[in-house]
N, C-alpha and C positions, 0 to 999 in steps of 0.2 A: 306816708304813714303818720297818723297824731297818734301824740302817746295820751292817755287819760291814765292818770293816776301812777302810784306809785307800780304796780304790777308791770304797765306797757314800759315804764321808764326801764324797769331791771330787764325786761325782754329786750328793749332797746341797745342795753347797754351789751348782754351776750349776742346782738348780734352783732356789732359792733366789735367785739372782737373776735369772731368767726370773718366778721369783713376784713379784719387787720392780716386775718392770714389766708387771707385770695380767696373766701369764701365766698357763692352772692347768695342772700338769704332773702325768702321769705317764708314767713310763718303763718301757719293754719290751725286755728284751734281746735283742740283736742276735748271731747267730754273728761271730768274730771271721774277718775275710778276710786271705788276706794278702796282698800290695801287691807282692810284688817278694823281691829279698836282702836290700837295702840297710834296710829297718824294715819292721813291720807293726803295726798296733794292738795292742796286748795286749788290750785289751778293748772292746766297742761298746756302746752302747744309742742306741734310736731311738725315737721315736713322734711321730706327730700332733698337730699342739697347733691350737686353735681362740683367737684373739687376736683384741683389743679390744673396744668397748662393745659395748653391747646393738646391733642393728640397722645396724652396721659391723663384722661379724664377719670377722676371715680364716683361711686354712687355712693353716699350715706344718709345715713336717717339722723335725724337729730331731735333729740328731745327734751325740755325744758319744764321742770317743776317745779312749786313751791311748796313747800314742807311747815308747817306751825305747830311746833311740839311745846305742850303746855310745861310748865316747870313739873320739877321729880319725878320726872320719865325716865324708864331704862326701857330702852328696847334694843332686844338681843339682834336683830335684823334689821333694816327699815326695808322697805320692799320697791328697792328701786325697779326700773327696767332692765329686764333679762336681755343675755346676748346682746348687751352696750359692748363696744373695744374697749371703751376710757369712760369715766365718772368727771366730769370737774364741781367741784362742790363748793359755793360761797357761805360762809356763814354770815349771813346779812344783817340777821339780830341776838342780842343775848350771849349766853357763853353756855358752851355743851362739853363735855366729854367724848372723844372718840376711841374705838380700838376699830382699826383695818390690819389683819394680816397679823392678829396678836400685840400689835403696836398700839400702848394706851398713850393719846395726847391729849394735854388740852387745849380749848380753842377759842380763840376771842373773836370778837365781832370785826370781820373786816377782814377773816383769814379767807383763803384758798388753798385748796387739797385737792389730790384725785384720787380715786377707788377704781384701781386695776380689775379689769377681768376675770372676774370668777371668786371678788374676793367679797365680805360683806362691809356694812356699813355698821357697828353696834355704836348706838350712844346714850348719854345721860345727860337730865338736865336737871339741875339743883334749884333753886330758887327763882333761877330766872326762866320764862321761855325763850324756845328760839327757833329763829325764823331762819332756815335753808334753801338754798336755791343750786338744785341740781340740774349740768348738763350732761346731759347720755348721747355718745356718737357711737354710732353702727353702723362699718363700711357692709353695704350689699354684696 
């Protein structure tokens, strides 16, 4: 696989540690949908991944997005994929505001979160934009 550009490199690098944890991945791009005014993915990929040992095998879907939210944005929801297990969410540029589960934090470039099952996403961005990179897994 070549990576072009900054996009294939962050795809690279989640898959990369999907491999770290007995994952084998490969990825199939996904049309980009869009979600609403307020943001939409810039970009998708998705695919099927088969995890664990030999003879305890499982199925999940895995899904991968990038998020570009302009500065002084509040958005009460962002419209991740439904019926994910787990969120893991990089914040790759900028600095945002988050509340999951009523819990407001803030967030610097460089962090890592996750967004439990069934809970939402709300953020804000003040001055700066900022650039997210969400993975969604869903055992089948």
């Amino acid at each position: 696989m070549r990576a072009r550009g900054w996009t294939a490199r962050m795809g690279l690098r989640l898959a990369a540690g999907a491999l770290a944890l007995g994952l084998s991945v490969s990825w199939t791009p996904v049309s980009p949908q869009s979600v609403g005014r307020e943001a939409a993915p810039v970009n998708e990929l998705a695919e099927k991944l088969e995890i664990g040992r030999q003879g305890a095998r499982r199925r999940v879907e895995v899904r991968s997005q990038k998020w570009i939210i302009d500065s002084h944005k509040m958005i009460d929801a962002l419209d991740l994929p439904g019926g994910a297990d787990v969120r893991i969410v990089q914040l790759a540029a900028g600095q945002i505001t988050t509340v999951i589960g009523g819990k407001r934090v803030e967030r610097v470039e460089g962090e890592w979160w996750t967004v439990p099952a069934g809970e939402r996403l709300s953020l804000q961005t003040e001055n700066d934009s900022a650039i997210l990179w969400v993975l969604s897994v869903r055992a089948e």
